[in-house]
N, C-alpha and C positions, 0 to 999 in steps of 0.2 A: 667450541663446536667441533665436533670429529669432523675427517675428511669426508665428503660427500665418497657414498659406491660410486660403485659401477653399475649398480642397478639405477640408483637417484640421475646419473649422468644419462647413462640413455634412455630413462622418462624424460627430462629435462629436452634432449632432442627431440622426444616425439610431440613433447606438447609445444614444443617451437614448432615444429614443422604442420601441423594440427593448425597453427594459427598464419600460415603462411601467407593467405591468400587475404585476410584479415589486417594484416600488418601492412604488405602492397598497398589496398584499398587506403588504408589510411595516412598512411604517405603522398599517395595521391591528392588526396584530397586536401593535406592541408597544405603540399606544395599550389595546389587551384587558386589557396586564398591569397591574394597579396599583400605581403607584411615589409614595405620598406618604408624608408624614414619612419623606422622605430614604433610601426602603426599596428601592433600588434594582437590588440584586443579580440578583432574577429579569429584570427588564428586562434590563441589563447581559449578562446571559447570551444572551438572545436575539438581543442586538446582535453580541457575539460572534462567534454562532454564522454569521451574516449575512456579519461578514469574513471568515469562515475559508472560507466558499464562494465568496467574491469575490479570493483570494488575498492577504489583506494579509500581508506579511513578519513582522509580531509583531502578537500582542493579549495585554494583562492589564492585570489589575484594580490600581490603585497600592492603597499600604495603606490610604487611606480608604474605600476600595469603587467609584474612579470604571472605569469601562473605559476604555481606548487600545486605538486599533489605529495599526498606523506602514506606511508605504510606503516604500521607499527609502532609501537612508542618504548623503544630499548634504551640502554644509557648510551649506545655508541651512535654516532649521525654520520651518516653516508648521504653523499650529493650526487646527482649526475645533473649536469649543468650543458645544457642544449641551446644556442640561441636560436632565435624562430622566427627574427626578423632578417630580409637578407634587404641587398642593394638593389637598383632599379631595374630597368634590361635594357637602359641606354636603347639605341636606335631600335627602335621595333621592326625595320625591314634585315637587320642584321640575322637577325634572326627566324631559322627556314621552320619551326612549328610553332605555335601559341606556346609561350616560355610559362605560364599558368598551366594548361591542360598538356602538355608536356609529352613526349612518347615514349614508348616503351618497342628498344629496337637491339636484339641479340642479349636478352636478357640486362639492358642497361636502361633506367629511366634517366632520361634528359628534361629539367625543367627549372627554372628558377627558384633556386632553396635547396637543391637535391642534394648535393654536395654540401652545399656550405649553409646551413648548416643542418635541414631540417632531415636529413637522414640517417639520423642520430637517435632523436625524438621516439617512433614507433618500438622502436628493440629499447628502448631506456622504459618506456612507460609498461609495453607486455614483458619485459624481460623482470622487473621490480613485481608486478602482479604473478608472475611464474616464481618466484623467487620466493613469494609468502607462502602460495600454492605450496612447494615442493618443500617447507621447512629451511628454506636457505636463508632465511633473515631473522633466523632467532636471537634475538639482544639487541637486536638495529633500530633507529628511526630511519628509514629511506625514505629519503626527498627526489623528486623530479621537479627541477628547475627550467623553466622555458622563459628564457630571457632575451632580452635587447641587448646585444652587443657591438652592430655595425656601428651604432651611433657613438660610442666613446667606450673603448676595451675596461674590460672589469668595472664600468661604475654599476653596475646592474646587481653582483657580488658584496659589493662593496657596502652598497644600501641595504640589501638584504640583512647583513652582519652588524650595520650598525645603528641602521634606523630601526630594521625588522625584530633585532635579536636572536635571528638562526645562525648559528656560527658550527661549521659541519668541524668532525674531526678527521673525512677524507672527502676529496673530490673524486668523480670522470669529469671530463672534458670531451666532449661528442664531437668536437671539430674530427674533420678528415683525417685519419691516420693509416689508409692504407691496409687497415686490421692489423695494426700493430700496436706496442704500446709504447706512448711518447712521455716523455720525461722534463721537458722542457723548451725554451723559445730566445731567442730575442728579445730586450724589450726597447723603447722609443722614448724621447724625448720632442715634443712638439714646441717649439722656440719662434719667436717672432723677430728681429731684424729691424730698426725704424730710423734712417736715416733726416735728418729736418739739412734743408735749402731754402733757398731765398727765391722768392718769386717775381719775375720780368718779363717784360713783354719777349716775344719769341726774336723780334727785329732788334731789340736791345740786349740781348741776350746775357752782354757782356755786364749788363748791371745785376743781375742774378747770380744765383749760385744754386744749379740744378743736382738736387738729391738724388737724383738717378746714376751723376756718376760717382759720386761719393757713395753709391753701393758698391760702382764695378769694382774695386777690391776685394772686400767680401765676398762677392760673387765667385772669382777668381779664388779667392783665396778657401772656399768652401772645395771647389771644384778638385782644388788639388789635395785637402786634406784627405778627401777617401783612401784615398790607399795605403795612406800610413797611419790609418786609424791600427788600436791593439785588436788582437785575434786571440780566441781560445777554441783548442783542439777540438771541443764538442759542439761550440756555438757556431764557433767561425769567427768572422771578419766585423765588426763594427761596420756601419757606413752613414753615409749623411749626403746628402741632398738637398736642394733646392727645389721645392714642387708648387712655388706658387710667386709672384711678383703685381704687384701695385703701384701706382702712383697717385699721388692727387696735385692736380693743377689749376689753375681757373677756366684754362682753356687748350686745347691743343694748338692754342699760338701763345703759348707762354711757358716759361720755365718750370718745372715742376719743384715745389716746396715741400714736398716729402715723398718718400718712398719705402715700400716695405715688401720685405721677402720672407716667405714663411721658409723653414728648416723642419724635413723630417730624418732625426739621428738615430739611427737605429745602435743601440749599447751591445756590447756584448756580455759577458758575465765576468764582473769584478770592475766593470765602468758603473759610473754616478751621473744623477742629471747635474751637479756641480761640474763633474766632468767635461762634461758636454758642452757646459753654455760656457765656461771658462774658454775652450781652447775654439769658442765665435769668437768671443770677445777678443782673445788675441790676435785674430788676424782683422780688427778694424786699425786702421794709420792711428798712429800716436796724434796726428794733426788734427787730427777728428774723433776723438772720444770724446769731446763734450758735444758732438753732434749726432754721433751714433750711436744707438744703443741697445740690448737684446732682452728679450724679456720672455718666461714661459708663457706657456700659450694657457687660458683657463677654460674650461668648461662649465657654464651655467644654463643648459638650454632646459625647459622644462619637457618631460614625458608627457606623453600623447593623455597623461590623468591630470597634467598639470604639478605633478609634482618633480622640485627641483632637489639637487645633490650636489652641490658646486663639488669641482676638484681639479686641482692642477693638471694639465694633460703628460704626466709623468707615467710610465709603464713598467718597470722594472723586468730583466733580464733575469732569469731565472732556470733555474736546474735542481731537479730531484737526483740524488746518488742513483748508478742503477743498481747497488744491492740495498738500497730503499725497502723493508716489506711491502710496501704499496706495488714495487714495480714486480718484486719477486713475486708479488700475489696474482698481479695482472698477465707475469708470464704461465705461472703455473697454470691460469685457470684457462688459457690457450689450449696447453698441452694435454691438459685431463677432458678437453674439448673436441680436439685434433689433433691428439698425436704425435706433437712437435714441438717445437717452442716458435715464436713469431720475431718479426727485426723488432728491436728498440731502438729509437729514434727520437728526434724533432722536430719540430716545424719549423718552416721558415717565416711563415706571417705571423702574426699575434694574436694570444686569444684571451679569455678570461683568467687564464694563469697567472697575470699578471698582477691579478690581485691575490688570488687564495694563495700560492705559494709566493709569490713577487712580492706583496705587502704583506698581506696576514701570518705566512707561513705555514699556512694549512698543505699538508702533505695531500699533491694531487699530480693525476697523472690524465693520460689522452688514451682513448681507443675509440675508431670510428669506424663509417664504411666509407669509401671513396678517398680521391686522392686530389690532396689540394692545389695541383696545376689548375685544376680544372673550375675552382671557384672565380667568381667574378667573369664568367667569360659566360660567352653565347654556346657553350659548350657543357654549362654546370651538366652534372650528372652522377650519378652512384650505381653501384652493381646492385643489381637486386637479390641476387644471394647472397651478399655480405649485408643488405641490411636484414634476413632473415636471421643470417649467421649471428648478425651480434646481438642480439635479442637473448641469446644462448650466455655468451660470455656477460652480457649486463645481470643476467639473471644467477650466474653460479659465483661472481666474484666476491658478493660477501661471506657466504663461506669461505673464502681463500684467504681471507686479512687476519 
C-alpha cells in the first residue's frame, strides 16, 4: 500500500474531528455502565451496538463473553485489544462525583474505566470504521477486541487464539500510554507458600508446633530478596512481595496448623517462573522442606458465560525491539499525524502483552490516551482530546505496517 498523502491525512483529521462529539458521547456512556468482576456483557453490548452503526462486517461475543467486531477480510490480521472490564471503586464515599456518570472538568473526564481501560475502546472502534472509509485497510482483517483482563492478564487472548481460532499477525494494546508507543512490560509470577504445624491447645502451646512461625523465614527471607533481585536497562528491577497471609486453626486459642502466604514476583526480561519459584524455595530452612512448600498459583474461575480456560498464573516479561516495524510503524504514523515523533516507552503494570508477545510471540505494541498513575485510584480519568486524537492514529496505522 503506498504512503497515505497529505491530502488522505488531513481528511482523516477532519473526519475525526467531524466525530468528536460522537466519540465523547460514547465514552461516556459506556464508562456509565458497570463492568467489574469481569461482568461485562452489558458493556459488550453497547459496544456492539456502536459497530453495528459504524458498519462493521461482523460483531460477536466469543464464548467467554469478550466482543469482536471485524472489518474486512485481507490475508493480514490486525487487533486492537481494549479491556472493558475495570475494578470496583472501593469505598464509595472516597469518592467526590458518581465514579459511573463521572465529570468532565478542564477538558479531563474523571470516572471509573476512563483510563484504565475504556478510553481506548471509542478511537479503536471509529478510528478501524475511518480507516475502511478513507482506504487505509486495504489487505487487512481488522479486529476490535473488547475484553476481560482485571480478572487474570492475557487469559481473554489466550482463549481467543486457542479456543476461538483468531490468531492476529499484530496487536495494539489500548492500555494507557500517555500517547505514546509502548513496547513492553514486566511480567509476574503468582506463587503460593504452605507451611504445615502441629495443632495445641493455645495454654499447651508447647505440645504444638505453630506454622506461622515456620513461615517468619520466608517471610524475612522474601523481604530481603527485593533488592538484589536481576535488573534490565529497559525493564528495570525484578521485585517480589508478599501481598497476602493466612492461617488455619481450630480456634484462636490454639496453635495454628498451617499457614499460607501468597507471593507477587514481578520478572524482569531474561528471568523464568522456574526462576522465581527456585530462589522461594531457597530461602525455606533446610529443617523444614519437608514441611514447606511452594507451588504456582492456577487459574480456573469460570466467565460471567460460564465458560472456563484453566491456566497457570505465569505472565511472561516481555519486550518488542524498538527498531521492531511495528514500533517504527507506530512512531511514523505519530509523526505524519503531528509533526513529531512521540516517547517510546513501558509500562509499569501488566497488561495483555503477556500473552500475544509474552507467550504467543505475536509482534505487538501500546498506544493509548491517559496515564497509568492514575488507574485504580478514585482519580481514574483520560484527556479528552487524546481520546479524540487517538481515533486519528488507530485509524492511519495500518497503512504504516
Amino acid at each position: 500500500m503506498p504512503a497515505p498523502s497529505a491530502a488522505q491525512i488531513a481528511t482523516l483529521h477532519q473526519r475525526v474531528e467531524s466525530h468528536r462529539d460522537d466519540i465523547i458521547t460514547f465514552l461516556r456512556e459506556i464508562c456509565a455502565i458497570p463492568s467489574f468482576d469481569s461482568q461485562i456483557r452489558e458493556v459488550g453490548e453497547r459496544i456492539a451496538d456502536e459497530m453495528r452503526r459504524l458498519g462493521f462486517d461482523e460483531i460477536f461475543f466469543d464464548s467467554m463473553g469478550n466482543i469482536l467486531g471485524r472489518i474486512g477480510d485481507g490475508e493480514r490480521i490486525l487487533l486492537y485489544d481494549s479491556h472493558i472490564d475495570t475494578v470496583g471503586i472501593g469505598d464509595p464515599d472516597a469518592w467526590e462525583w458518581d465514579p459511573f456518570e463521572g465529570k468532565i472538568e478542564n477538558g479531563i473526564f474523571y470516572a471509573r474505566g476512563a483510563c484504565d481501560e475504556k478510553g481506548s475502546t471509542p478511537g479503536m472502534v471509529y478510528g478501524l470504521a475511518l480507516a475502511r472509509d478513507l482506504g487505509l485497510l486495504d489487505g487487512w482483517t481488522a479486529y476490535y477486541f473488547g475484553n476481560m483482563e482485571e480478572w487474570c492478564d492475557g487469559i481473554a487472548p489466550h482463549a481467543l487464539v486457542e479456543h476461538e481460532g483468531i490468531r492476529p499477525d499484530f496487536v495494539v494494546i489500548g492500555e494507557p500510554t500517555k500517547m505514546g508507543v509502548y513496547r513492553g512490560h514486566k511480567g509476574r509470577v503468582e506463587m503460593q507458600v504452605v507451611a504445615k504445624g502441629k495443632s495445641a491447645h493455645a495454654a499447651s502451646n508447647h505440645l504444638g508446633d505453630n506454622a506461622i512461625y515456620k513461615m517468619l523465614p520466608v517471610i524475612a527471607g522474601v523481604r530481603d530478596l527485593n533488592d538484589q533481585l536481576p535488573t534490565d536497562p529497559f525493564l528495570g528491577q525484578g521485585r517480589i512481595t508478599v501481598s497476602y497471609i493466612e492461617c488455619r486453626t481450630p480456634s484462636i486459642n490454639a496453635v495454628p496448623d498451617e499457614c499460607t502466604i501468597i507471593i507477587d514476583r514481578r520478572v524482569t526480561w531474561g528471568e523464568t517462573k522456574e526462576d522465581a519459584i527456585a530462589q522461594v524455595e531457597a530461602l525455606i530452612p533446610e529443617a523444614e522442606r519437608h514441611n514447606i512448600r511452594v507451588e504456582m498459583l492456577f487459574y480456573d474461575e469460570p466467565s460471567y458465560t460460564g465458560f472456563r480456560f484453566p491456566v497457570e498464573k505465569y505472565f511472561p516479561a516481555w519486550v518488542l525491539p524498538e527498531e521492531h516495524p511495528l514500533v517504527q510503524a507506530g512512531q511514523e504514523t505519530y509523526r505524519l499525524l503531528w509533526g513529531s515523533p512521540t516517547h517510546i516507552g513501558k509500562w509499569n503494570f501488566s497488561t495483555n502483552g503477556i500473552y500475544w508477545m509474552g507467550k504467543a510471540g505475536i509482534p505487538s505494541i501500546g498506544f493509548g490516551p491517559g496515564d497509568e498513575i492514575h488507574a485504580h485510584t478514585v482519580l481514574d480519568q483520560v484527556p479528552l482530546d487524546d481520546v479524540v486524537r487517538a481515533t486519528a492514529w488507530y485509524a492511519l496505522l495500518p497503512a504504516m505496517i
